[in-house]
C-alpha positions in Angstrom: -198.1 -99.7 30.4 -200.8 -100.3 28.1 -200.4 -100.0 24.1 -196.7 -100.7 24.7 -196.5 -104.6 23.8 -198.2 -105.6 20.4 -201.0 -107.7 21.3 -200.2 -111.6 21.7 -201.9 -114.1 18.7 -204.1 -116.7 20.3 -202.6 -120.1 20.8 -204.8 -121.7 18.4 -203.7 -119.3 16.0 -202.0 -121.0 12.6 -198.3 -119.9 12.0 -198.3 -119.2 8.2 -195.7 -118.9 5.7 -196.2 -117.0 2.0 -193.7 -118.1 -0.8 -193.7 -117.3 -4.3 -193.9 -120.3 -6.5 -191.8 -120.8 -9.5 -194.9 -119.7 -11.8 -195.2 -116.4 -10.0 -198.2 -118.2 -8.0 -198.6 -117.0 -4.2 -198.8 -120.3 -1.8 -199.5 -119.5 2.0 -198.8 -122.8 3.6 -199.7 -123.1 7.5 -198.1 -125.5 10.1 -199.2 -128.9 9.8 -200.7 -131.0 12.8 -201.4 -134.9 12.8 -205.2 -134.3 12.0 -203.8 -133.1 8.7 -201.8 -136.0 7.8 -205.1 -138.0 8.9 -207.2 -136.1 6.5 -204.9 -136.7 3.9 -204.5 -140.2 4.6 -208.5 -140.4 4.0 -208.0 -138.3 1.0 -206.5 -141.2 -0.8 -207.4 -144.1 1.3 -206.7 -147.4 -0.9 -204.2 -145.5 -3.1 -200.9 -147.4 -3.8 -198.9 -144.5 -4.7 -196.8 -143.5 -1.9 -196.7 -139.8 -3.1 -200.7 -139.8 -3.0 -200.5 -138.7 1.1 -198.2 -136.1 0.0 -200.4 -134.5 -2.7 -202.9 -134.6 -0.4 -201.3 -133.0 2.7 -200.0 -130.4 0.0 -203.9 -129.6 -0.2 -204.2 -129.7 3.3 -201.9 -127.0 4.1 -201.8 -125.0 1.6 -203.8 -122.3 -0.3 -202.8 -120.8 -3.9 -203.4 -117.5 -4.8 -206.0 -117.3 -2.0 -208.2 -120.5 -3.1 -208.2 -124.0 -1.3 -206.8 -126.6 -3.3 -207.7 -130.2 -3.2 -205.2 -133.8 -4.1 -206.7 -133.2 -7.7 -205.3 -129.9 -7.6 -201.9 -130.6 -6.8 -201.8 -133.2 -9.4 -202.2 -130.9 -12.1 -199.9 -128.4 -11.1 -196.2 -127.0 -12.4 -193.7 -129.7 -11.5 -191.8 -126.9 -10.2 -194.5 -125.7 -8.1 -195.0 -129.1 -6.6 -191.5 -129.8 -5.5 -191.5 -126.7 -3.8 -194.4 -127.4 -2.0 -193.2 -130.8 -1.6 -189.9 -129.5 0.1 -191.8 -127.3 2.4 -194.4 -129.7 3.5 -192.1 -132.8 4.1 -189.3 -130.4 5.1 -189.3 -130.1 9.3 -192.5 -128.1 8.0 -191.6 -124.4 9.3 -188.5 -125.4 11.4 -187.0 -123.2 14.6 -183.3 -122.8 14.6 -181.9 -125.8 16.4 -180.2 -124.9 19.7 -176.5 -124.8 20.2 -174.7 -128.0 21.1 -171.6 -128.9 22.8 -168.7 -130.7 21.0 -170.1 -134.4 21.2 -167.5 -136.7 23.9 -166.5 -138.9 21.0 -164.3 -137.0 19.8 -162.4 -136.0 22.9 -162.5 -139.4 23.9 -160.7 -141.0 21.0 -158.2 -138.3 21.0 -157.2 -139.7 24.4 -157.2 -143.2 23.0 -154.5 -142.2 20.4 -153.0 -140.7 22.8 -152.5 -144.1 24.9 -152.0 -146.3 22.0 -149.2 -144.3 21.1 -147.3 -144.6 24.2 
């Protein structure tokens, strides 16, 4: 029936996330892809500082209060704001709830091996 299913987001459609930053700011942060972590790679190409390519991919997926940000940006912001955009960027980045697993084999197996060392 038509109407009856909400109409499905194109593929190429970003999945976004909106958090509320320890300042009260608004970041909407959207689902990295490797481009981004090449863009911010350029972004501070010949920077030593291995947290340079963080800043930057900070500024790469995020917006603040509805503006673009750039490395610059990032740098001059609320350390509190910054580790939390730090933990969501380096995090898995937006992760899905990891499937169920079985008991791993290791553990039943060296229950039986006690079990035939003891006898």
């Amino acid at each position: 029936m038509a109407g009856t299913n909400p109409p499905e987001q194109p593929a190429t459609a970003p999945q976004l996330r909106s958090i509320t930053l320890p300042s009260g700011k608004t970041a909407i942060l959207r689902r990295g892809k490797g481009r981004d972590l090449m863009r911010a790679q350029r972004a501070v190409a010949g920077n030593p500082d291995p947290t340079a390519v963080v800043f930057a991919l900070i500024a790469e997926l995020s917006q603040i209060n509805g503006a673009t940000i750039v490395y610059e940006d990032v740098s001059e912001m609320d350390l509190g704001d910054v580790l939390v955009l730090q933990a969501e960027v380096t995090g898995a980045n937006f992760p899905e709830p990891a499937p169920a697993s079985p008991a791993p084999a290791a553990s039943q197996d060296s229950s039986a091996s006690a079990s035939a060392s003891a006898n």
